[in-house]
C-alpha positions in Angstrom: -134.6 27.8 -3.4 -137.6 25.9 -2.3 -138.5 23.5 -5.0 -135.1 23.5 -6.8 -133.5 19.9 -6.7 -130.7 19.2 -6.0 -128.7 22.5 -5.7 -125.2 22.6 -6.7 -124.6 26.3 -6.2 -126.5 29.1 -5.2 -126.0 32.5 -3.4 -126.1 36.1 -3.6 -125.8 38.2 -6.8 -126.3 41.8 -8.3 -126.4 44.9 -6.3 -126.1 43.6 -3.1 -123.0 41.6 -4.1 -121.5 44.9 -5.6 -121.6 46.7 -2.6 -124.2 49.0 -4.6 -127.4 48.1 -2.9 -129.7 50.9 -1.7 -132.6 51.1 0.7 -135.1 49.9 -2.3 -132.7 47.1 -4.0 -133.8 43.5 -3.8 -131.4 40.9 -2.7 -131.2 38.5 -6.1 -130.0 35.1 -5.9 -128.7 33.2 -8.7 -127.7 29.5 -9.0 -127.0 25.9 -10.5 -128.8 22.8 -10.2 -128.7 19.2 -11.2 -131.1 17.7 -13.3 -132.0 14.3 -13.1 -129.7 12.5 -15.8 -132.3 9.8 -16.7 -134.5 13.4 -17.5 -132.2 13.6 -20.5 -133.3 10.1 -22.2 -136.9 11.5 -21.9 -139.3 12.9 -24.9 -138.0 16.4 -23.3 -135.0 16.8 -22.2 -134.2 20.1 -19.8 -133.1 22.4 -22.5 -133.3 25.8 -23.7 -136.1 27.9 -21.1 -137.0 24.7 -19.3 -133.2 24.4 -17.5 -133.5 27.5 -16.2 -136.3 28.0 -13.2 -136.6 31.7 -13.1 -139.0 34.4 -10.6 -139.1 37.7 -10.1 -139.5 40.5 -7.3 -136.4 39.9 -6.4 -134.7 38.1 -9.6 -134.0 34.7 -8.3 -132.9 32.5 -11.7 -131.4 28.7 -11.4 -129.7 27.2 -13.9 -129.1 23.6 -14.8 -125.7 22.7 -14.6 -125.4 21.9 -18.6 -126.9 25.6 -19.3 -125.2 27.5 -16.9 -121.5 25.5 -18.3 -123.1 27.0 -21.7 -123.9 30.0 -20.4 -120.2 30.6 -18.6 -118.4 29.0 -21.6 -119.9 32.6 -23.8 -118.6 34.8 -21.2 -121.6 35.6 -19.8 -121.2 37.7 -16.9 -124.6 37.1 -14.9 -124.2 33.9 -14.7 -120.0 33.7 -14.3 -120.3 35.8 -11.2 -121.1 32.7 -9.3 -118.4 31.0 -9.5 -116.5 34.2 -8.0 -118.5 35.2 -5.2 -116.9 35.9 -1.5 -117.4 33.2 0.5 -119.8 34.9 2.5 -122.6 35.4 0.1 -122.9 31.7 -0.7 -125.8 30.6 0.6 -125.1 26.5 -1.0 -121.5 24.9 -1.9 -121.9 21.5 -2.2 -118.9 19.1 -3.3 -119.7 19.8 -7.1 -120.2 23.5 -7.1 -117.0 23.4 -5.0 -115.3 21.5 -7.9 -117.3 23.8 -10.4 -115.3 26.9 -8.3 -112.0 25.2 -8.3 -112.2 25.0 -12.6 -113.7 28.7 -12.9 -110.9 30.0 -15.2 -111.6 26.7 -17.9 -114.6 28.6 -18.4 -112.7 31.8 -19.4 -111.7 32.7 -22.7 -110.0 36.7 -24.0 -112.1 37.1 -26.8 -115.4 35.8 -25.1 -114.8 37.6 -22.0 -114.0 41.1 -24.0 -117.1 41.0 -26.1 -119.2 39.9 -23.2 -118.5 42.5 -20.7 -118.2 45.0 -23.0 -120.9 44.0 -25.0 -123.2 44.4 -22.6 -121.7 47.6 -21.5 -123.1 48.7 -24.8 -126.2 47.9 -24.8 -126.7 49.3 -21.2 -125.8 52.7 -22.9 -128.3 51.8 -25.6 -131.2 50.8 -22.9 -129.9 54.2 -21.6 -130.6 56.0 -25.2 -133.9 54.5 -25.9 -135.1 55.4 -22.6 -134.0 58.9 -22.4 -137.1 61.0 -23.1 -138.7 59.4 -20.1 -136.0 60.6 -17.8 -138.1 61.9 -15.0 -140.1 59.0 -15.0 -137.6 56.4 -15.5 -134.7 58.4 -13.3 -133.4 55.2 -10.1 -134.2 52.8 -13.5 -131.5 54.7 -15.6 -129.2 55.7 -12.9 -129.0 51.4 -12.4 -128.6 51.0 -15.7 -125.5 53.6 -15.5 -123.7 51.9 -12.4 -124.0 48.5 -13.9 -122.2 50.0 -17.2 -119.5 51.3 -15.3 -119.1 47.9 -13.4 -119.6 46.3 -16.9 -116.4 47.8 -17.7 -114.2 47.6 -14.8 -114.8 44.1 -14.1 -114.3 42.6 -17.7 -111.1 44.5 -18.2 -109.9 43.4 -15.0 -111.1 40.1 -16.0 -109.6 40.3 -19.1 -106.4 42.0 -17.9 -105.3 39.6 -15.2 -107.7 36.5 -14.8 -109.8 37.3 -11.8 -113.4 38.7 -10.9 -114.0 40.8 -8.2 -117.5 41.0 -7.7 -117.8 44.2 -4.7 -116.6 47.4 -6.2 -113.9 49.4 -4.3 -115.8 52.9 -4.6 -119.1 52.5 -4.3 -119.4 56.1 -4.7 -118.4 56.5 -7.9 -120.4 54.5 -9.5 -123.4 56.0 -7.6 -122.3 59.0 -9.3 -121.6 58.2 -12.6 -125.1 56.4 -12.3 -126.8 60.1 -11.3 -124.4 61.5 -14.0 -125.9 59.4 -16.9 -129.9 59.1 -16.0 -129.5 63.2 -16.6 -127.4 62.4 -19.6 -126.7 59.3 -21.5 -124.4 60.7 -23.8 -122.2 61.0 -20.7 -121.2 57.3 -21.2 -119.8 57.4 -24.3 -116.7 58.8 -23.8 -116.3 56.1 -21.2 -117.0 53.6 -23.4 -114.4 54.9 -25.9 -111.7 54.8 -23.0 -112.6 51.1 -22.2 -111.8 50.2 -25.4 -108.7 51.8 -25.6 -107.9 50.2 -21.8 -108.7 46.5 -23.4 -106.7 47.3 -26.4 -103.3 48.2 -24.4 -103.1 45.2 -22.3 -102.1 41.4 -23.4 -104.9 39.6 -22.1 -104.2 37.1 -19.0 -106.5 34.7 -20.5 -106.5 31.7 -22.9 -107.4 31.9 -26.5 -110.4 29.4 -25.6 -111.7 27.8 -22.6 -110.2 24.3 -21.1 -113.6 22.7 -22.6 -112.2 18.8 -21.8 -111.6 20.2 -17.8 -115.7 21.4 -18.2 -116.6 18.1 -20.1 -115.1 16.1 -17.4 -117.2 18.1 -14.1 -120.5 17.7 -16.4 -120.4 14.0 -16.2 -118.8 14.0 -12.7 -122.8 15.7 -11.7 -124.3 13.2 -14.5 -123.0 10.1 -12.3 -123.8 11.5 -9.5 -127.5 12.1 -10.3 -127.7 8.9 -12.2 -131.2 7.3 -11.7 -130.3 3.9 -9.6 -133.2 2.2 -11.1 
């Protein structure tokens, strides 16, 4: 966080959050930030990789608050987890990322949300597929890629199904196990995959046909007064 100005939102993501963290995991942080709005009158504006500040070992990855509305707006799930976090893992709520919390489902959309989670569901199992001659060397990498899969697809359909995010899994087990069960074998997630799809097709979604995008509009300005350059 040192460095980043003025921090809307920030705490604790991925494994950790889960409940699925072992004795190697890194605690990752992920978060949303304010740009300066005069930066935006400027010969380069904070767009594209240069709103996001980013490091690794652990993943720590800020986003500026027009990227990540973006970013949430496509259904990603990285960076929608934020706005869904228990309250303990927060590690900055100021009075904007509080309002940014209170208009979480304006981001949502059914369509969005399905492909998103699901979407990257699949190409988990296809990380999984590329990867799988190099099993013994590439065993804890694969067995992650497994139990994020599964998580994948239990939080998007509940997601999809009823409007909310949980973020820590119920049985941490089982995903450890489906996570051992497809680093031996990949194929193993396939059939899984076929029986999230049917899962999303049975329900009527709880969410919108699109996002509340005037509700978003509205907060974006809200942090562009707020960081207006007085001179």
């Amino acid at each position: 966080m040192a460095g980043v100005p003025n921090m809307l939102l920030s705490g604790i993501v991925g494994s950790t959050a889960y409940g699925l963290a072992g004795p190697d995991s890194d605690v990752d942080r992920l978060g949303v930030y304010a740009a300066p709005t005069v930066a935006f009158h400027g010969l380069n504006p904070p767009t594209g990789r240069d709103a996001s500040i980013v490091s690794h070992d652990p993943d720590t990855t800020y986003h500026e608050a027009a990227k990540a509305a973006a970013l949430m707006l496509g259904g990603n799930p990285t960076v929608t987890e934020i706005l869904w976090l228990p309250d303990d893992l927060y590690e900055v709520r100021t009075a904007l990322g509080d309002e940014m919390i209170a208009i979480r489902r304006a981001f949502l959309s059914a369509k969005r949300t399905r492909d998103a989670y699901f979407g990257y569901a699949v190409s988990q199992l296809e990380r999984l597929l590329r990867t799988g001659q190099f099993q013994s060397k590439m065993r804890k990498r694969q067995a992650k890629h497994g139990r994020h899969l599964l998580r994948l697809l239990d939080q998007g359909f509940h997601l999809y199904a009823t409007g909310e995010l949980p973020i820590r899994v119920t049985k941490p087990q089982r995903y450890i196990d489906f996570g051992e069960a497809v680093a031996a074998d990949p194929q193993v997630a396939r059939p899984v995959l076929a029986e999230a799809d049917e899962r999303f097709n049975s329900v009527q979604s709880a969410l919108p046909a699109e996002p509340d995008r005037p509700a978003i509009e509205a907060w974006l300005h809200r942090v562009r007064r707020a960081y207006l350059d007085p001179a």
